[in-house]
N, C-alpha and C positions, 0 to 999 in steps of 0.2 A: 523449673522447666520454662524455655523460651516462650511467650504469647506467638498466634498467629501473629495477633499487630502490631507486637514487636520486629518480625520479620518481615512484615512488609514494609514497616518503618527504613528497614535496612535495606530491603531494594529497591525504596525509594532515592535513598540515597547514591545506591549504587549506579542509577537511570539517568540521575539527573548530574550526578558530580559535585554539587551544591547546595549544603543544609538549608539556605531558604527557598530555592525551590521544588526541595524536598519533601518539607514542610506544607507548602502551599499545594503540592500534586496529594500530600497525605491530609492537607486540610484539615491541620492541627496549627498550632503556637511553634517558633523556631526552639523555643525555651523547652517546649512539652517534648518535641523530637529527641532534643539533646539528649533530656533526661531520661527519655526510651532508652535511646540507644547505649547509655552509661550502664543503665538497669540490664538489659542484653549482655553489655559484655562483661559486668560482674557478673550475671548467672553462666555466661561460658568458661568464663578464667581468661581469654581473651583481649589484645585490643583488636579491635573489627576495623578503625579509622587512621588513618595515618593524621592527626592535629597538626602535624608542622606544615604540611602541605597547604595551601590557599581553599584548594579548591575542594577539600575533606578528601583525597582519595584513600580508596581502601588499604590497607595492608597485604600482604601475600592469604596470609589463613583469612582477611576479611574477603576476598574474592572466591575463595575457595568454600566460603561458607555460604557466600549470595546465593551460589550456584545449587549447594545445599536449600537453599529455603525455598528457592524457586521452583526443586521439583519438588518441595513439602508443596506450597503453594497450587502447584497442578494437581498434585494429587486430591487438594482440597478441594478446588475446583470438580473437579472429576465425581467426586463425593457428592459433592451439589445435584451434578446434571444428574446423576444417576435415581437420587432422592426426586428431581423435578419427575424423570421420565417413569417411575413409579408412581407417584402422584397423578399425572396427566393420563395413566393408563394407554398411552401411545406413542406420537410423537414428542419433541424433545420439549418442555416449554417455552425457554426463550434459548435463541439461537443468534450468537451477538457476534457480527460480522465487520471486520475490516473490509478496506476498499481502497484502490488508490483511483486517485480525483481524477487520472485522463481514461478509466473504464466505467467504474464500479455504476457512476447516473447514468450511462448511458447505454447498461445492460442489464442492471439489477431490478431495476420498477418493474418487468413483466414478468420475472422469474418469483421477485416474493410476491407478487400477487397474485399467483398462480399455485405459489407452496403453501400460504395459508390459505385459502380456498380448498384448498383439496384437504388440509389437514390442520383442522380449528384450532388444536392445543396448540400449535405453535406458534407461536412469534418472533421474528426476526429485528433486531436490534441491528444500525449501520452505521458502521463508527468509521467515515475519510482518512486519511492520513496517507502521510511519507511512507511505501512501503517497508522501507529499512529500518525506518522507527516503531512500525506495525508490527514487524518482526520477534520486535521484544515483547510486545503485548501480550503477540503468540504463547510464544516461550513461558511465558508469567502466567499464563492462561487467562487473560484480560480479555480475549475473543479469542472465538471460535474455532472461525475459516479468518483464511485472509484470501482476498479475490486480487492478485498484482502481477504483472508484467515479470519474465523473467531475462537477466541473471538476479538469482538473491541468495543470500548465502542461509541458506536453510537447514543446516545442520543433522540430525538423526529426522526433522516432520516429514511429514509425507506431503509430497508437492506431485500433485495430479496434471500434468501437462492438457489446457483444451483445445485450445485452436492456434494456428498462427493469426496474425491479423497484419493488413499489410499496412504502408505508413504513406501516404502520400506528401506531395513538394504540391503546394497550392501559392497565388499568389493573387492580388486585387486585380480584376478583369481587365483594367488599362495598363496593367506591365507591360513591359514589351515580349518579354518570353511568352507571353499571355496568346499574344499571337501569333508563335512559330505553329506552323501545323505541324513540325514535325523536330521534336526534340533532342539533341543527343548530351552527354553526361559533363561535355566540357564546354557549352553552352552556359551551364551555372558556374562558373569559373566568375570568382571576383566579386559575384552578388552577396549581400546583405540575408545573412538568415534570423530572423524571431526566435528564439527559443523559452523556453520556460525556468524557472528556478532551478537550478543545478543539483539541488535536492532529488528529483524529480528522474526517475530512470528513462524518459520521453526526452528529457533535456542533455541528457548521457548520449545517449544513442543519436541524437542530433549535430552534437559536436562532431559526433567519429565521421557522422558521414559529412560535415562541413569539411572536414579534413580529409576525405576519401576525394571531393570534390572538390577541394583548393574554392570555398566559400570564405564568408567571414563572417562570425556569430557576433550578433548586434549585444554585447553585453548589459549595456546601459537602456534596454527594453526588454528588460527579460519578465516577463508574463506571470499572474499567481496563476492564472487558471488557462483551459481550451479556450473557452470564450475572449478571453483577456487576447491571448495569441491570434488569433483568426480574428477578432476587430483588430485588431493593428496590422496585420498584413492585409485585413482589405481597405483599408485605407490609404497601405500603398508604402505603409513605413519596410516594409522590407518581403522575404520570402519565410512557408512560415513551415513545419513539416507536422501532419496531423494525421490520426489514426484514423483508418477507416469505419471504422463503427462511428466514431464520432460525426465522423462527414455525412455519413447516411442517418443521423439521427435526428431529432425536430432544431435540436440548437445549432448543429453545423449545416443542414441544408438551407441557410438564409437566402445565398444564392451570392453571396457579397465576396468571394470569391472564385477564380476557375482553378483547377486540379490539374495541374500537369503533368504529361504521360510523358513517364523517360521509362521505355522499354528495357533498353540497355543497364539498364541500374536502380532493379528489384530492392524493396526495401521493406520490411517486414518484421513482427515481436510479437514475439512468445507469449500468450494469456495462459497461467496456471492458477489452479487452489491451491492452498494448504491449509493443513492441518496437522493436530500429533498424530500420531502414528499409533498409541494407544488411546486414542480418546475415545470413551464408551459410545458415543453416539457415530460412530465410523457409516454404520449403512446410510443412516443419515447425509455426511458430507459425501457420500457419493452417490444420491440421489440429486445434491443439490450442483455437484458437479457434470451431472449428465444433464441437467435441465440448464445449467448455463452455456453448455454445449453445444446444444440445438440451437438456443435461442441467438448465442455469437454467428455461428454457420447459419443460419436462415438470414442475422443481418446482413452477412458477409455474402449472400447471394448463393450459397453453397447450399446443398442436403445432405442434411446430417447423417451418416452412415449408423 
């Protein structure tokens, strides 16, 4: 009968593409992986790996069995929280949250510190990342919720639509657009936009509208983080496009840039949660999705209905 971690040896594998970083995500020996994985596919009858391939890919029945382990995997998981939440006789005990890096700092510190105050067994655990790499986390049930920006391709989870949040065109206080009092869309025609790592769904959505606006995206500055983005446009290296909760929050109100209003050419993304869809602690995620709710809409100037 296959081990647990044997299986996750395997969608270690399947994650990464590559036994040694397989190996190093499963934080065993490349040697000790292989010989998992040999041990697995003699106990299936099985080959689970295509060997001629460079980069270990799966076989057809090796893909088809990841998929297999993954919801063995959830379902472990699932088994877990359910034992925590009878133990803790309430709320759930730890509660391990993805994030993507242009929201989750700059909306999540009032909300858990607000959910464990109210409800002591809990703790919240907050893990950054690529939403699309976060994705898989989900899926594997490595976290929770994931708090990210949509389109994602989200599959059977449940994905809680919260707020829109609109995206602002800021730029360093001496540009010269800095000083039109009164903006229109083809105005930014020909300017230099900042963007962030193309990873990054903020850096997506920056393209399209450089392209909507006949802009041109500074590749060769492309930003890890908000901060990183916003010190370089206010220093004048180019234009830079930043979400509003950011701009209103203690990191983006430095004042080192001005925000400017193009009426004409609304710009705006989708904030959702997910989660699965049968995960035991479901009143849970929609406790912690109405309290992110408020708190997005109260930054965002709005009341929360």
């Amino acid at each position: 009968m296959p081990t647990l971690r044997r299986l996750e040896y395997l969608i270690a594998i399947a994650r990464s593409g590559n036994f040694h970083k397989a190996a190093r995500a499963a934080n065993v020996s490349q040697p000790t992986l292989s010989q998992q994985l040999r041990l697995l596919e003699a106990e299936l009858g099985v080959t689970l790996v295509d060997r001629a391939l460079p980069a270990g890919g799966l076989t057809p029945v090796g893909r088809d069995i990841v998929e297999r382990a993954r919801r063995i995997m959830r379902e472990v998981e699932d088994l877990k929280r359910t034992s925590r939440l009878a133990r803790t006789g309430g709320g759930v005990g730890i509660l391990r949250f993805g994030a993507s890096p242009t929201i989750g700092p700059y909306l999540l510190p009032e909300i858990v510190a607000g959910l464990t105050a109210e409800q002591p067994n809990l703790r919240i655990h907050i893990r950054e990342g690529i939403p699309d790499e976060q994705m898989g986390l989900l899926a594997n049930g490595e976290i929770d919720l994931l708090l990210a920006p949509l389109p994602l391709s989200y599959g059977d989870m449940h994905a809680q639509l919260l707020f829109a949040e609109p995206l602002r065109i800021v730029a360093s206080k001496d540009h010269e657009l800095a000083k039109l009092q009164k903006l229109e869309s083809g105005d930014l025609a020909g300017h230099d936009m900042l963007i962030m790592d193309l990873r990054h769904h903020l850096a997506r959505q920056a393209g399209e509208i450089c392209n909507a606006l006949q802009m041109n995206v500074l590749r060769d500055y492309e930003g890890t983080s908000l901060d990183g983005v916003y010190q370089m446009a206010a220093s004048g290296l180019g234009l830079a496009i930043l979400p509003e909760i950011y701009l209103r929050s203690n990191a983006g109100a430095a004042g080192g840039v001005a925000v400017l209003d193009l009426p004409s050419f609304p710009m705006q993304r989708q904030i959702a949660l997910l989660w699965c869809r049968d995960a035991p602690f479901h009143d849970t995620c929609i406790l912690v999705a109405e309290r992110i709710r408020a708190v997005g809409l109260t930054m965002l100037g709005k009341v929360p209905s």
